[in-house]
C-alpha positions in Angstrom: 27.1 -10.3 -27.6 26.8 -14.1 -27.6 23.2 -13.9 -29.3 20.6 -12.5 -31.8 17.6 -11.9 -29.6 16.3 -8.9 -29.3 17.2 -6.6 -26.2 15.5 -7.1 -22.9 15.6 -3.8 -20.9 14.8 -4.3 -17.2 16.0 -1.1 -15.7 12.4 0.6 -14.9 8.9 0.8 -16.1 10.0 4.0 -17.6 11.9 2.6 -20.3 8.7 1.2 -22.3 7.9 3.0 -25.8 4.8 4.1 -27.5 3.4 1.6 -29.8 2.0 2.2 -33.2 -1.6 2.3 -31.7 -0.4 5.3 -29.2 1.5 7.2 -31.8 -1.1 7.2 -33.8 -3.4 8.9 -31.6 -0.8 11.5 -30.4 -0.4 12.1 -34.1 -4.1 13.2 -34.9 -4.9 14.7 -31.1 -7.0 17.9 -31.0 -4.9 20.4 -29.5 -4.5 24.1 -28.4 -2.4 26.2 -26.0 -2.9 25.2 -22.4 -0.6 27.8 -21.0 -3.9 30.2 -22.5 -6.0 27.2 -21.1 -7.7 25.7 -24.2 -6.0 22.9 -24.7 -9.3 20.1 -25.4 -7.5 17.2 -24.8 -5.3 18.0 -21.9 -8.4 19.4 -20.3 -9.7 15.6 -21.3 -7.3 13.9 -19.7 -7.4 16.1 -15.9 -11.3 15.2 -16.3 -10.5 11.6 -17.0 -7.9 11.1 -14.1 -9.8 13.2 -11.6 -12.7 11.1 -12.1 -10.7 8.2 -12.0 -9.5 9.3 -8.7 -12.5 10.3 -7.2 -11.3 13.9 -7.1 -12.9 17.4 -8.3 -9.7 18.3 -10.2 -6.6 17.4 -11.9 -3.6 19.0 -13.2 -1.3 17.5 -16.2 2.5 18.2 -15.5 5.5 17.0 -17.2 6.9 14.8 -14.6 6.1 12.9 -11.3 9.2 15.0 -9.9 7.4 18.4 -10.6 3.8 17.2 -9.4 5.1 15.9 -6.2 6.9 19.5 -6.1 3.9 21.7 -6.6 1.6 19.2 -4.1 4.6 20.0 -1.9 4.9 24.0 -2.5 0.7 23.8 -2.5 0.2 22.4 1.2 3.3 24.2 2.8 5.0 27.2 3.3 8.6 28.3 3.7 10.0 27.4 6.9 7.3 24.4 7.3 7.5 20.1 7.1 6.5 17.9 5.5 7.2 14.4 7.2 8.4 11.4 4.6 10.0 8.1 4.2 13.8 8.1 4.4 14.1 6.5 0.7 11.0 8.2 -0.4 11.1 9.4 -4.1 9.8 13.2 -2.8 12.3 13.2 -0.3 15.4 10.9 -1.5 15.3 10.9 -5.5 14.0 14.2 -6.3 17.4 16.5 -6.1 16.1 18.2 -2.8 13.1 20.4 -4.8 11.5 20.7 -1.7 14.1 22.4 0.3 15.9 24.1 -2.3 13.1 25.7 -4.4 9.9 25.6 -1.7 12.4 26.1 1.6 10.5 22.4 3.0 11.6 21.4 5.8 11.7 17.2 5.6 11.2 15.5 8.3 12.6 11.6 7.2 11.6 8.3 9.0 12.8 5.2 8.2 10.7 3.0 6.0 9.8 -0.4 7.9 10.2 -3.5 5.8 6.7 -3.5 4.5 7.8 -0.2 3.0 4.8 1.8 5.3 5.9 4.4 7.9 5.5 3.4 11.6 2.8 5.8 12.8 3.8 6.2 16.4 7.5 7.5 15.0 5.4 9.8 12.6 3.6 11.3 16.1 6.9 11.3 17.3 8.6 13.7 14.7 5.4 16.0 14.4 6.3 19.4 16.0 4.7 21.2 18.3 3.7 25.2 17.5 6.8 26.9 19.3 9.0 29.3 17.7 12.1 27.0 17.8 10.4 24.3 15.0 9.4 23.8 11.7 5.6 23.6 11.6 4.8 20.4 10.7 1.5 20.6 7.9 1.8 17.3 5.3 2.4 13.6 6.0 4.0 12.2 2.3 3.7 8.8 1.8 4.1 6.5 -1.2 2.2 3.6 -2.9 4.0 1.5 -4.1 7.2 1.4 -2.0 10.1 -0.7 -3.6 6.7 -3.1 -5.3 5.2 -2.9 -2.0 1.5 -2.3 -1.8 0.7 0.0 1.3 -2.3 -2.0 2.9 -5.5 -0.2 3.2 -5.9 -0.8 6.8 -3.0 1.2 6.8 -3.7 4.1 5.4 -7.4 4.4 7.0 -4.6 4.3 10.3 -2.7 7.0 8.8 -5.8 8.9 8.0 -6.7 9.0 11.4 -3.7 10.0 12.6 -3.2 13.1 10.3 -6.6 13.9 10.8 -6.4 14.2 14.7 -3.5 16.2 14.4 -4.8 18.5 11.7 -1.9 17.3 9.0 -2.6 17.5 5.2 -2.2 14.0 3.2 -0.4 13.8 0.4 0.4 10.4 -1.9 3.0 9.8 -4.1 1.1 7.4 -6.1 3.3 7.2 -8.9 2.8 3.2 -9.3 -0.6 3.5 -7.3 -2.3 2.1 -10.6 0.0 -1.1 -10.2 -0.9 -1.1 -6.0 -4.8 -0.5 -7.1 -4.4 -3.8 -9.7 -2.5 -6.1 -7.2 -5.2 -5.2 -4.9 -8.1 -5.7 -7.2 -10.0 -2.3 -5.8 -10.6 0.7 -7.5 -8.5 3.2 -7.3 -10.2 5.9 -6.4 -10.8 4.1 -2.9 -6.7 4.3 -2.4 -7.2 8.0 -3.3 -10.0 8.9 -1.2 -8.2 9.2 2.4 -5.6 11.8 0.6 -5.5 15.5 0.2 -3.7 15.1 -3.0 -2.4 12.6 -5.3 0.6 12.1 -7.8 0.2 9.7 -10.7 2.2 8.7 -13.5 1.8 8.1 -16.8 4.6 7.4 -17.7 5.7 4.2 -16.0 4.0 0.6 -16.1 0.6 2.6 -18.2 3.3 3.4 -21.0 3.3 6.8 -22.0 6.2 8.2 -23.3 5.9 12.0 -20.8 3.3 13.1 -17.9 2.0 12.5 -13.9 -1.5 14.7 -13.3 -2.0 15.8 -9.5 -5.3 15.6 -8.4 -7.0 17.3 -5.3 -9.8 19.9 -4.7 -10.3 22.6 -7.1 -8.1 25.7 -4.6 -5.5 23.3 -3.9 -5.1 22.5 -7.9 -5.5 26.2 -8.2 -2.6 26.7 -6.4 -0.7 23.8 -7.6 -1.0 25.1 -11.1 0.8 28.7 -10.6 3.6 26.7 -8.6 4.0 24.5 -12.4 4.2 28.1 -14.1 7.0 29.3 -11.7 8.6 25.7 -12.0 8.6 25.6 -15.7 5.9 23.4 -16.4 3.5 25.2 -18.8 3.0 23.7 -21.7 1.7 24.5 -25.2 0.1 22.4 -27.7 0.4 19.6 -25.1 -2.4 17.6 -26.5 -0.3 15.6 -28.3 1.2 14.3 -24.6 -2.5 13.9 -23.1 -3.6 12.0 -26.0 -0.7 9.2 -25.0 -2.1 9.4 -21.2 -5.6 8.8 -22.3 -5.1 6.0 -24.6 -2.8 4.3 -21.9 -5.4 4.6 -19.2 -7.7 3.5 -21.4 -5.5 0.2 -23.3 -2.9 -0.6 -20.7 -4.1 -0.1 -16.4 -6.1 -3.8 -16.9 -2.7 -5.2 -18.0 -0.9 -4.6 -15.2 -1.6 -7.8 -13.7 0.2 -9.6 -16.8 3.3 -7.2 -15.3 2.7 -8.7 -11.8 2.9 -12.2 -13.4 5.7 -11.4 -15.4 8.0 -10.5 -12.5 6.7 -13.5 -10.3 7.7 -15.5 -13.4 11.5 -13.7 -13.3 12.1 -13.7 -9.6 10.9 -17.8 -9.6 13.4 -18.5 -13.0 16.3 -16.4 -11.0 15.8 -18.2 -8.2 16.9 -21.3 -9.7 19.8 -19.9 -10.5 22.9 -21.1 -7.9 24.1 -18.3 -5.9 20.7 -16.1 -6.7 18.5 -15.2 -4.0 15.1 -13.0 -4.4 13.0 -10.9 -2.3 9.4 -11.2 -2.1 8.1 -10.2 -5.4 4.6 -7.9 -4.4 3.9 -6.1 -7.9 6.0 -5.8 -11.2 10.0 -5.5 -9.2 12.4 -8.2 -8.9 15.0 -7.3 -6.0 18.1 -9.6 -6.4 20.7 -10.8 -4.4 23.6 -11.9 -6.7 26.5 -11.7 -3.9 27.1 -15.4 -4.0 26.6 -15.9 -7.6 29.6 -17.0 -9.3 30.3 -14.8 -12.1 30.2 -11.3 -13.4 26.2 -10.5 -13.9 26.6 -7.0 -15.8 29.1 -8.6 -17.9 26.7 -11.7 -18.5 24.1 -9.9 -19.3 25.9 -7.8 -21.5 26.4 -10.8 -23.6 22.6 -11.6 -23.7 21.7 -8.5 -24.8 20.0 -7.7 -21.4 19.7 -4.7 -19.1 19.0 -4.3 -15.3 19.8 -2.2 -12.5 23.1 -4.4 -10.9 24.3 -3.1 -7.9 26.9 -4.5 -5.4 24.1 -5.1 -2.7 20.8 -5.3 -4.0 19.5 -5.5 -8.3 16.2 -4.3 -9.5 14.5 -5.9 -12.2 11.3 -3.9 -13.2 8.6 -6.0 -15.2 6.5 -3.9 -18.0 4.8 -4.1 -21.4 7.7 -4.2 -23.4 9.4 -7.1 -21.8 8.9 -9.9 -24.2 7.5 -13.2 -22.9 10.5 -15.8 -22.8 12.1 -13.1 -20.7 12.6 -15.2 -17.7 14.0 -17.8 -19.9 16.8 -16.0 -21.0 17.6 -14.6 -17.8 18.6 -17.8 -17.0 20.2 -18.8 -19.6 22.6 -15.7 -19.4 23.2 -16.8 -15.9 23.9 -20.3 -16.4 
């Protein structure tokens, strides 16, 4: 390590840390046993978020895998489909939860480059009722895609489409807070066209565990025996609410500082010969470093830095733990 600074970690919004302010609220939150269903400040927080999201209820679960899961096992039935992006996190990055554990068929399209799913291939894929097919019931999609704000246009188009053909609507909104911020609308109007929706706490808000699922109050119903069966009940779980609260509360209008903080990096890297960047949309950096000069892991090894290199394309995920000269150094470990 060539220098002093502290470490930079741009792997993910995931890797940020509660701050004293957070800790200290986790550290005196009310709590009970939400398995028996009395925990105050869990119950809090599924009030806060469904409200948020314009929704009659809410569910806390430990991860945005398992909510995505249960909305999954909620809307279909073994031997139905669900129809999803082809790199889609419920689909792709999830270890197959749907199949394996809720026998989901998937249906996968292709993402176009605006990371939204063209609708006439999701007509396409939808099966008809005959014996010989999967019964398609859920259209997934995801907001953001790879930083990439689905447009609302979009998915008013999408709503049509899965309401003509009497689909369910399900959103994987585990960044939606970022989408809501870079479009500067409420998020409850991204919400409203959906069935259900998946948000996380856990990424660019800053908590250190938790997504809630929202929907109606039979579908949340459901959704919360599929979390007993998967594992997800949790005790004095108060302590992990209180963190949700106080981030939607302290850290969802800082987003945008996020946003600017990745424009900042992707303009800085590309100044750097042999560095090319993709359109920055939210809080990601995609890179291009195969004409760059030099070993970048090893580089920013030195400088005390971490990202997601890969031989093709390198993430750099903007959050609000990345300190403020970050772009500088980024360049000055490249240089």
């Amino acid at each position: 390590m060539t220098n002093n600074d502290s470490q930079i970690d741009l792997r993910s919004d995931t890797v940020t840390r509660p701050g004293p302010k957070m800790r200290a609220v986790m550290a005196e939150a009310t709590v009970g046993d939400d398995v028996w269903g009395d925990d105050p400040t869990v119950q809090q927080l599924e009030a806060y978020v469904a409200s948020l999201l314009g929704k009659d209820a809410a569910l806390f679960v430990p991860s945005g895998t398992q909510s995505n899961l249960c909305a999954l096992m909620s809307h279909c039935r073994r031997g139905e489909e669900y129809v999803v992006g082809q790199n889609a996190h419920t689909y792709k990055y999830e270890a197959g939860g749907a199949a394996v554990l809720g026998s989901i068929q998937p249906q996968p399209i292709e993402f176009e480059d605006d990371g939204t799913l063209d609708l006439d291939k999701v007509r396409a894929k939808i099966k008809v009722d005959n014996e010989h097919f999967a019964i398609t019931k859920l259209l997934t999609l995801e907001n953001t895609v790879d930083g990439k704000v689905l447009p609302m246009s979009y998915i008013a188009e999408a709503k049509a489409l899965v309401d003509e053909v009497g689909l369910k609507f399900h959103l994987d909104g585990a960044r939606v807070w970022n989408a809501a911020a870079a479009l500067d609308v409420d998020v409850a109007e991204i919400a409203a066209p959906f069935d259900s929706v998946s948000v996380c706490l856990s990424k660019g808000l800053g908590a250190p565990v938790g997504s809630v699922l929202v929907g109606d109050a039979p579908f949340i119903a459901a959704a919360k025996r599929w979390r007993k069966m998967l594992g997800g009940g949790l005790r004095q779980a108060g302590i992990l609410a209180a963190a949700g609260i106080y981030a939607l509360d302290h850290h969802r209008a800082r987003l945008v500082d996020d946003h600017a903080m990745a424009h900042r990096m992707g303009e800085a890297l590309n100044t750097v010969p042999g560095v090319t960047t993709t359109g920055v949309n939210t809080n990601m950096v995609f890179c291009d470093f195969s004409a760059y000069d030099g070993d970048v892991a090893a580089r920013f090894a030195e400088h005390n830095i971490l990202a997601a290199v890969g031989p093709a394309a390198s993430r750099m995920v903007a959050h609000l733990d990345v300190p403020d000269d970050a772009p500088e150094r980024l360049v000055a470990a490249l240089s």
